[in-house]
N, C-alpha and C positions, 0 to 999 in steps of 0.2 A: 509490680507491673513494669515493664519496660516496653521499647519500644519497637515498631516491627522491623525497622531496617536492621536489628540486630540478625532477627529470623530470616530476613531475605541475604545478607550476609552469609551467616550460616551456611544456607542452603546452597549457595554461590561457591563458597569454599571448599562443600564436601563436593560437589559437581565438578570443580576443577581444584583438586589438590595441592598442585603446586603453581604455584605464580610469582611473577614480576609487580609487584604494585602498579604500576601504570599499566598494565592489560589488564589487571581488577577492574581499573578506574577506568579502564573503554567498555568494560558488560555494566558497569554499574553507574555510569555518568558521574562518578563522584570522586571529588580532588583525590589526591593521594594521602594527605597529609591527613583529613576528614578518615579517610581508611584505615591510615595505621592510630589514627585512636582508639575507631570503631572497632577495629580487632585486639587491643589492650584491654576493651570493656567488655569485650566478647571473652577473652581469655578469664577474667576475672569471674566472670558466671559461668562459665566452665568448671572453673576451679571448686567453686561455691556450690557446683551440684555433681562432684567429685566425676566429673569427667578429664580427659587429656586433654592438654592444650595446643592451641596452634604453637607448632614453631614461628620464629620470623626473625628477621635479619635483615640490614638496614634495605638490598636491597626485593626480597621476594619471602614470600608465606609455605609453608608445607604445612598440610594436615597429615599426622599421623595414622596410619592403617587403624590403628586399636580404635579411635574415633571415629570414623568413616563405616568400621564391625557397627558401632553402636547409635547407626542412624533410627532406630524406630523409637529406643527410648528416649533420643534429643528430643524425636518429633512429638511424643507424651509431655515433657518438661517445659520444652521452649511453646508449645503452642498448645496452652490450657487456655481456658476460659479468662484466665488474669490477665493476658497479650490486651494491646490496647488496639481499639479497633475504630479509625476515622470515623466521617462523617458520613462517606459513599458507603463502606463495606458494612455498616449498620443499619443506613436506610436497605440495602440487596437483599439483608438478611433476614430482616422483617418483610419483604413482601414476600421472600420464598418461605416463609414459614406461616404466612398465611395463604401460600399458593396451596401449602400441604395441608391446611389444616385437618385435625379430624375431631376437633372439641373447639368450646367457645373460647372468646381470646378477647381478654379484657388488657386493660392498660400494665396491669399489675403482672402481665401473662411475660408481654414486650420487655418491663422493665426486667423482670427476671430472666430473661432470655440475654439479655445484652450487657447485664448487671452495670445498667445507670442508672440515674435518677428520676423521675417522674417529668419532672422539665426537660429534659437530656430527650425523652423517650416523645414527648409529644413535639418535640421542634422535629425529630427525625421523622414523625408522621405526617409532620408538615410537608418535609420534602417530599416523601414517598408518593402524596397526593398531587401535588404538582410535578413528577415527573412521569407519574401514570395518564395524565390527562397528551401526554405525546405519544400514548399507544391506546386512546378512548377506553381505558378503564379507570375504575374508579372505587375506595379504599371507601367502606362506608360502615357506621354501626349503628346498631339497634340494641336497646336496653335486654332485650330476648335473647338474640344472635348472636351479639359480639364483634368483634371487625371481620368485616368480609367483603369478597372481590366483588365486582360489578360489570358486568360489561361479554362482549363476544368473549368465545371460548380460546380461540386460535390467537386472539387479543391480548389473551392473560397469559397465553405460552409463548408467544413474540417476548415478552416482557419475561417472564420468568428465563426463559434462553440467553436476552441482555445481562440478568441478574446475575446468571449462573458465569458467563464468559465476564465480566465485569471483576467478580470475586476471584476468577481463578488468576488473574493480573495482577491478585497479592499474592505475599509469600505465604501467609494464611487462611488462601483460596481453598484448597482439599479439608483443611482442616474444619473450617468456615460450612462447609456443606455438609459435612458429616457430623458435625456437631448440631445445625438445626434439623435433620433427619432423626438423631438419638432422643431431640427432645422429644419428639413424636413416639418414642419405643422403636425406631424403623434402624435399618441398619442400608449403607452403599457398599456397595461391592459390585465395583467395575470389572475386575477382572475375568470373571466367568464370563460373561458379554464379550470382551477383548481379543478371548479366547476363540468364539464363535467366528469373529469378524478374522482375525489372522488367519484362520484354518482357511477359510471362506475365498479371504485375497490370496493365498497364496495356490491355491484350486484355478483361481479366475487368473490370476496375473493383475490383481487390482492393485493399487496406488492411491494410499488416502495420506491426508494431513493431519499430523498425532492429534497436534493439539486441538484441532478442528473436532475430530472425532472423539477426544475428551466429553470437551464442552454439551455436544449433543447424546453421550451415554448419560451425562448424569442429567440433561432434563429429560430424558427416556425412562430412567430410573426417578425421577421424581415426579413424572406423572405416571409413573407405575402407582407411588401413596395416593396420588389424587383421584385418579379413578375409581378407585374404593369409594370413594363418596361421589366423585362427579363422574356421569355418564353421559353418553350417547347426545352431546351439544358439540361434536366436532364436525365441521360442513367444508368443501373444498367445491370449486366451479365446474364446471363440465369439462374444461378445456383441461383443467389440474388433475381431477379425476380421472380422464384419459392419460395422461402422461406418467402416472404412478402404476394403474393397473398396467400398464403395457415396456413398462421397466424393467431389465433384467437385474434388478437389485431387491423383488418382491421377493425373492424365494428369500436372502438373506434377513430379509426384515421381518419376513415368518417366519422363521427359524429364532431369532434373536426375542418375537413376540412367543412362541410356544414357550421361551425359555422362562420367561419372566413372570408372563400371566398366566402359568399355567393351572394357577391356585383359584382362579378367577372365571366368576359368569361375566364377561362384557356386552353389554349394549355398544353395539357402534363396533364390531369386533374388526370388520375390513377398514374403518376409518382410522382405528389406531394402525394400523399396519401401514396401510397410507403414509400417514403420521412419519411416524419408524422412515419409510420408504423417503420420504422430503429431506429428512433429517441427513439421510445419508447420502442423497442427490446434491447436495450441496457441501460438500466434503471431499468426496472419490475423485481424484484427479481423470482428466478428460478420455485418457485414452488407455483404454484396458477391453478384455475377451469379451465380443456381443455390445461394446458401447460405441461404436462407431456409426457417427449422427451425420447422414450426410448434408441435411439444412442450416446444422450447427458449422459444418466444417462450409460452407458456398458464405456461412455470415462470415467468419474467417477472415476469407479469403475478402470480402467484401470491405470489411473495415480496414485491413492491412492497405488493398486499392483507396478508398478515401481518403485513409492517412498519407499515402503517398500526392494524392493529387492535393489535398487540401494545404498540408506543410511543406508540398513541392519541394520532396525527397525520392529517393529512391534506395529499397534497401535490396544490397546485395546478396544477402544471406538469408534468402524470401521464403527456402524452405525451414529452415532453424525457425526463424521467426513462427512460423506458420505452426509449427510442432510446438513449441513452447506456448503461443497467443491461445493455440485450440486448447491446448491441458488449463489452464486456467479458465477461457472462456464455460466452456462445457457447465462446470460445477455451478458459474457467475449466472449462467443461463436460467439453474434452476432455484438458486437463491434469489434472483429476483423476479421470476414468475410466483413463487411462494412467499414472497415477502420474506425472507429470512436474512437478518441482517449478519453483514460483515464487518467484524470490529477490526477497524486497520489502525494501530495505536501510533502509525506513522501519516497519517493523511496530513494535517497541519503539517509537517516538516517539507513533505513530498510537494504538495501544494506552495510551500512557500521557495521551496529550492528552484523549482520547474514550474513556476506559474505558467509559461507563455506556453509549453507543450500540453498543461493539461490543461486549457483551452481547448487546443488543437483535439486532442485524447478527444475530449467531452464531446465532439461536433462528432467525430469519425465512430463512434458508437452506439450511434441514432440507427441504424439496423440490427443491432441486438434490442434496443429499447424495443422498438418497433415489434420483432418476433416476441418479444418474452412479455408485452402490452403491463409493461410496467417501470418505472421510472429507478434509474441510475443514481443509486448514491455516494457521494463523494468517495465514503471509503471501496468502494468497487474502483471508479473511475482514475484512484489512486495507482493502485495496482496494475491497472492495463499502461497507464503513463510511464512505469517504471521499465513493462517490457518494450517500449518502442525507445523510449532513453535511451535503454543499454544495448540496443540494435544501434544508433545514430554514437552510441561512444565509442561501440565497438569498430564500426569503420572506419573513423579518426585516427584510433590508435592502435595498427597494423602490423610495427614494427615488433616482431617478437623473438623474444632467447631462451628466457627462461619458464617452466609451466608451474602454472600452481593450482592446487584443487583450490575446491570451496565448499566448504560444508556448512548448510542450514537445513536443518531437521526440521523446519516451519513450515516447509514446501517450496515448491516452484516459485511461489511468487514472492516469497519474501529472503529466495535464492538471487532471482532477480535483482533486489532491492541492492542486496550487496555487492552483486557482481557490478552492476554500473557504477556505485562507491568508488570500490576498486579500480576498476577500467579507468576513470578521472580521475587516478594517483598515480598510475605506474601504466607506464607508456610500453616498454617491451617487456611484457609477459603474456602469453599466451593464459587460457583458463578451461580447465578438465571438464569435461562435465561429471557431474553426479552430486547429489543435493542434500544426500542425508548421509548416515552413519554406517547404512548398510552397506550402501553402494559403494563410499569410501574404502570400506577394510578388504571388499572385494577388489581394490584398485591395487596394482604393480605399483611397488614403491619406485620403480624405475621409470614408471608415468609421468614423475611429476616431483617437483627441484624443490616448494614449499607447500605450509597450507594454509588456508585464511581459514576458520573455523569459528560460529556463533557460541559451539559449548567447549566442552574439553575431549581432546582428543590425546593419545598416544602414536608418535608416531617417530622412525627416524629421521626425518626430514623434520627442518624446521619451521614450528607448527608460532602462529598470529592470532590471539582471539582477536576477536570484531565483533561490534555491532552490525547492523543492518545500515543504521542511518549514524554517522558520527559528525560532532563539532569538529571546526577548527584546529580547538586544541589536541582531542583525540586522533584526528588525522596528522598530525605533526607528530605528535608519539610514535605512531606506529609508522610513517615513511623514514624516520630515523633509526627503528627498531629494523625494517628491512633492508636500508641502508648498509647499515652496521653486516648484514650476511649475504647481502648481493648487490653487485654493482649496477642496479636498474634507472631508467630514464624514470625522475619526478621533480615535481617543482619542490623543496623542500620550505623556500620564502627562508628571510631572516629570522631570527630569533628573539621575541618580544622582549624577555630578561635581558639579553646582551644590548637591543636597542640600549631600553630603558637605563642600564649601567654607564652606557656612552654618552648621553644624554646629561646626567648624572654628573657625568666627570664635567662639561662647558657649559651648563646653566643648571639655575635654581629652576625646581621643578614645584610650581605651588601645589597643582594638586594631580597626585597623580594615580588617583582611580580613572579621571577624566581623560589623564593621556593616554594611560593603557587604554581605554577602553575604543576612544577614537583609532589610536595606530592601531590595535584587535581589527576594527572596522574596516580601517585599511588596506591592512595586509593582507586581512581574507575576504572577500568581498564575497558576499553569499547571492551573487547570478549566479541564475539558473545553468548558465552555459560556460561557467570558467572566467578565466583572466581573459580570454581573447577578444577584441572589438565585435560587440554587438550592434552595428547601430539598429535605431530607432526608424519609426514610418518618416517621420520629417527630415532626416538626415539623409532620406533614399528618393522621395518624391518631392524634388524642391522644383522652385520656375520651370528653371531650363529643361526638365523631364515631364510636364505635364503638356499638352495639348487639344485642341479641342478642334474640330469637324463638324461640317453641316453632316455630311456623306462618304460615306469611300466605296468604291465600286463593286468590291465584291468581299468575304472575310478576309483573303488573304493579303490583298492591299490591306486591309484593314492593320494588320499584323504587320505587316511590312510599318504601316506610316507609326505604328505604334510603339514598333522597336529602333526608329528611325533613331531618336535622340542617344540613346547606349552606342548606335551604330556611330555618333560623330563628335562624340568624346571618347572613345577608345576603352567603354567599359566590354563592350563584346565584338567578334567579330563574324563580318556578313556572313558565314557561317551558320552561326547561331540563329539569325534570323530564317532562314532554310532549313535548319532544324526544327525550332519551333513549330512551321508552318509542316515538315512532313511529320509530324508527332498527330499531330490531330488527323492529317491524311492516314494514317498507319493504327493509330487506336480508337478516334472516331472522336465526337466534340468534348471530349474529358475535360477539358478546360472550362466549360460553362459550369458554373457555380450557382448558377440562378437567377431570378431579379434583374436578369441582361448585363449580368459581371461574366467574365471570361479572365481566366492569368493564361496567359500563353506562357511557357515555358521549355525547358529541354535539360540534357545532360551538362555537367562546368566544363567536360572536356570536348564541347560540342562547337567550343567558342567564346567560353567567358574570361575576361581576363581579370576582371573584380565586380566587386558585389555591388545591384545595382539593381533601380526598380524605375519605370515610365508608365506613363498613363494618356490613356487617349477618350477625349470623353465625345460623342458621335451623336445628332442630333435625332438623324434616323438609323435604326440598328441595323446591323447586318446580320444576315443567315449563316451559321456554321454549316459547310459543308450542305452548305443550300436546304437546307432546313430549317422551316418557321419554327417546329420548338426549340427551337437553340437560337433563336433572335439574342445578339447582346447587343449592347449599346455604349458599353464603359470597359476597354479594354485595360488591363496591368500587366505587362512583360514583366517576367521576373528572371534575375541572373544572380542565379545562386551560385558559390563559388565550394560550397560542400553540402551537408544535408542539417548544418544545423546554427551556421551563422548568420542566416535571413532570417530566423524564427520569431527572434522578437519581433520584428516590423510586419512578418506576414500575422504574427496573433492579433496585432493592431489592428490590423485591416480587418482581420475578422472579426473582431468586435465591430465596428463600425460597420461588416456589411449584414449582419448579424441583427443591427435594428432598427428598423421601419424609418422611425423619426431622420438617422443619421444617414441611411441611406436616402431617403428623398433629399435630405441636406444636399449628401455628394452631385445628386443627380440635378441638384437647379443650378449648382455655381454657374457661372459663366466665366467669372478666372482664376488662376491659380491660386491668387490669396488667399481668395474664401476658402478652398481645398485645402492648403496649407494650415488656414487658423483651425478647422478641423481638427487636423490629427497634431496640433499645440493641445488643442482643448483634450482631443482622448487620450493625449500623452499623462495629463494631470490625473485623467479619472483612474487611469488603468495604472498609474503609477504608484 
């Protein structure tokens, strides 16, 4: 028995053949040093089941062709039944093998299936129960029956779908499913399906995400075993049921359905097709022949307006955006009308990187919630955050020489992910479009100076793997690997071992995990927004910028007395205030936020000369644009000096206008203190 990061290895090496140790260690997150053991232990059970060995050399790996010929019998050898298999991919395994059942299944059934122990077997059923009760079903047995599922239909396929995309996050995910199918006598075979779907998109001009559409053929194909026993319990809403029949993706999912059940009398025959139809709704990127949504594409446009008004940005490249936000949204639209979840195995990083934007993200997506009458999950909202990121990185860094593709075979959105990576390393390079492998080898080598790539690629230009989301350290690799073949704008920072050595030579260093770890700290600081000064809400609304009014005559005095104090510290010039006030003459009250909040704002080149925020707080409100539903009462000028170095202090404020309690807070001060201790106090919480 060994263990599976040999197999994920493996798999890593024959996928990318030759390599640098340190571009290993950026796809695999793991030191270098850890790798070239791992591939000495790798070489040694090679040797041991008479296969070829990796070469290696102190610095970079080749896998040999003769090896690479003999990928299907590694995958028989290295991924039998003896691979040892956690804690997660055993509890997965056991519920999808009682998704399938088609006999009774005692204790004795599981342990033989998983080949543990009877204690091993019943803590794993422990978990399984308590993680089905987050999708209200429920793992039950009877001395008659045996263990079996409980609960809605669509409940038990929610969950089977998590199981299925869960498992294939191992490197013994394919293997894993095919093995609990054989126990049944059942056999998978994806690729006849694949076949359908390819012929199908290249008919249509359609554009799906591989691995997306993986996931959903094989629980297509494993409730192809289940239906054989369970029928005609699948139900969809009125509103769901209309948007499937009236889909121009029905004929493929009948096509795909004639293929598979065609052995079969179904109960419920238009619902599995449905079924099919959902599965592959939430997959197809947005824009392809007959999919053009024009209420999808007006929400679009809607959220991109809210994010501009709410993070008081403005993006240049409205149409890019618009093309890229709608191919993502479209699919987002129908995953969470259906409840179909999106496993983003980067949300915690994305979230922790970009807190204050995906705040911002979360508020500006309340009209897709809205249309699709169903609630945004993190890992969605991950995603949309990543495309406005890399629009606000992209305008920053403008200066461009050299071009480089980018290839992520994941799709558009976690194309995305990397390219704003990127964009926040290296200052003057321009970037290609095209996202996958196809479109890559279709590109003029004369296109384009390098390539960032998530897999392996062949090319003559010189080719960078990447991850999507990197550390610290993996970013220091690779800006010194591009370094080393172009002379590009990036911050490279010092060098932790060289500090460390200097340090070394003029004092005793007592303990130095803690130093490194602090300088680590230091030198990379993981804000959201970079090295550059972010301030904070209190830093930007202090005494001398807050003020307070019985009255002011009309909104535009209002504005006027509200941008007064920017005006006589020399953060903006009367300009600015003339701007601000024809913006709302020109777009209409876009500034009211609700609640009788107003930011009046404008363009940085309108008149701002640094960054800077006032507040006017007004006893009786005044009418925007002489209009009572636009009464506010609490005006905030804002003077932004680009679109994303006021973001932390405007997220602040949108927490605080955000709830009820903090907002009536704001709304009784009477001085600036009380205002002030506020946003001390929401600095701690949000901190």
């Amino acid at each position: 028995m060994y263990d599976n990061r040999l197999l994920i290895l493996l798999k890593k090496i024959i996928a990318m053949p030759q390599m640098h140790y340190w571009e290993l260690g950026l796809k695999m997150n793991e030191p270098t040093n850890v790798l070239m053991q791992d591939l000495a232990t790798l070489n040694e059970l090679l040797a041991k089941n008479d296969f070829p060995t990796v070469s290696v050399d102190p610095e970079k790996y080749t896998v040999p062709k003769s090896l690479i010929a003999m990928e299907d019998a590694l995958q028989k050898v290295f991924a039998s039944p003896q691979i040892y298999l956690d804690e997660e991919e055993r509890m997965y395994m056991l519920y999808l093998y009682t998704f399938i059942r088609k006999d009774f299944i005692s204790n004795f059934h599981y342990q033989d299936l998983l080949k543990v122990s009877k204690n091993t077997t019943l803590a794993d059923i422990k978990r399984l129960r308590c993680k089905l009760s987050e999708y209200g079903t429920t793992l039950e047995y009877q001395r008659s029956r045996g263990y079996f599922l409980e609960g809605n239909e669509a409940d038990k396929r929610r969950m089977a779908f998590h199981s299925i995309s869960q498992l294939l996050r191992h490197a013994s995910g394919n293997w894993a499913l095919n093995y609990i199918a054989e126990d049944w006598q059942e056999t998978i075979n994806l690729e006849p399906v694949i076949r359908i779907i390819k012929a199908y998109a290249n008919e249509h001009n359609m554009h799906y995400v591989e691995e997306r559409i993986r996931d959903s053929l094989y629980l297509i194909l494993y409730t192809r075993i289940r239906v054989a026993r369970v029928q005609g319990h699948l139900t969809f809403t009125e509103k769901q049921q209309g948007v499937l029949s009236a889909s121009p993706l029905w004929e493929l999912a009948e096509k795909v359905y004639r293929h598979l059940f065609k052995d079969f009398e179904i109960q419920g025959e238009k619902e599995e097709i449905g079924f099919i139809v959902m599965l592959f709704l939430g997959t197809i990127e947005g824009k392809w022949e007959s999919s053009e949504d024009e209420a999808l594409k007006k929400i679009t446009m809607a959220i991109i307006s809210e994010m501009e008004r709410i993070a008081v940005v403005s993006f240049e490249r409205k149409e890019e955006l618009f093309r890229n936000l709608y191919l993502h949204l479209v699919p987002a639209y129908y995953r969470i009308l259906f409840g179909i979840e999106l496993d983003n195995v980067l949300t915690e990083m994305i979230q922790a990187k970009h807190k204050r934007l995906f705040i911002l993200v979360k508020r500006a997506l309340k009209p897709l919630e809205e249309y699709s009458e169903g609630a945004m999950t993190d890992d969605e909202i991950a995603y949309f955050t990543i495309h406005f990121g890399g629009e606000i990185e992209g305008q920053i860094n403008k200066k461009s020489t050299y071009r480089a593709a980018v290839i992520c075979p994941s799709g558009i959105s976690s194309s995305l992910i990397l390219l704003s990576e990127l964009r926040q390393m290296f200052g003057n390079i321009s970037w290609v479009d095209g996202h996958n492998l196809e479109s890559f080898y279709d590109l003029d080598s004369k296109e384009y100076d390098l390539v960032f790539s998530t897999v392996y690629v062949e090319s003559a230009k010189p080719v960078f793997i990447v991850n999507p989301m990197m550390n610290a350290e993996s970013k220091r690799h690779l800006i010194r690997a591009v370094l080393d073949a172009f002379p590009v704008d990036s911050y490279l920072g010092p060098d932790l071992n060289a500090l460390i050595a200097i340090i070394k030579k003029h004092a005793k260093i007592e303990n130095e995990g803690a130093l490194r770890n602090e300088l680590s700290m230091t030198l990379n600081p993981t804000d959201a927004y970079g090295r550059r000064y972010t301030p904070m809400l209190k830093d930007l609304l202090v005494a001398d910028t807050i003020q307070f009014a019985d009255q002011c005559a009309d909104w535009e005095q209002a504005i006027r007395f509200a941008g007064n104090p920017l005006l006589e510290n020399d953060t903006i010039s009367s300009d600015y205030i003339a701007a601000m006030i024809n913006k709302v003459k020109e777009f209409g009250p876009f500034i009211d936020l609700g609640k009788g909040v107003a930011i009046p704002h404008a363009r940085p080149e309108e008149g701002v000369n640094r960054i800077g925020m006032s507040m006017l707080r007004l006893k009786e409100p005044v009418n925007l644009l002489g209009d009572e539903a636009h009464a506010v009462d609490t005006i905030i000028c804002i003077a932004a000096i680009d679109n994303k170095t006021h973001l932390k202090a405007l997220s602040e404020l949108t927490s605080i206008l955000s709830s009820e309690d903090k907002l009536s807070e704001l709304k009784a001060a009477t001085t600036s203190k009380e205002i002030i201790n506020m946003f001390s106090e929401g600095e701690k919480v949000n901190g």
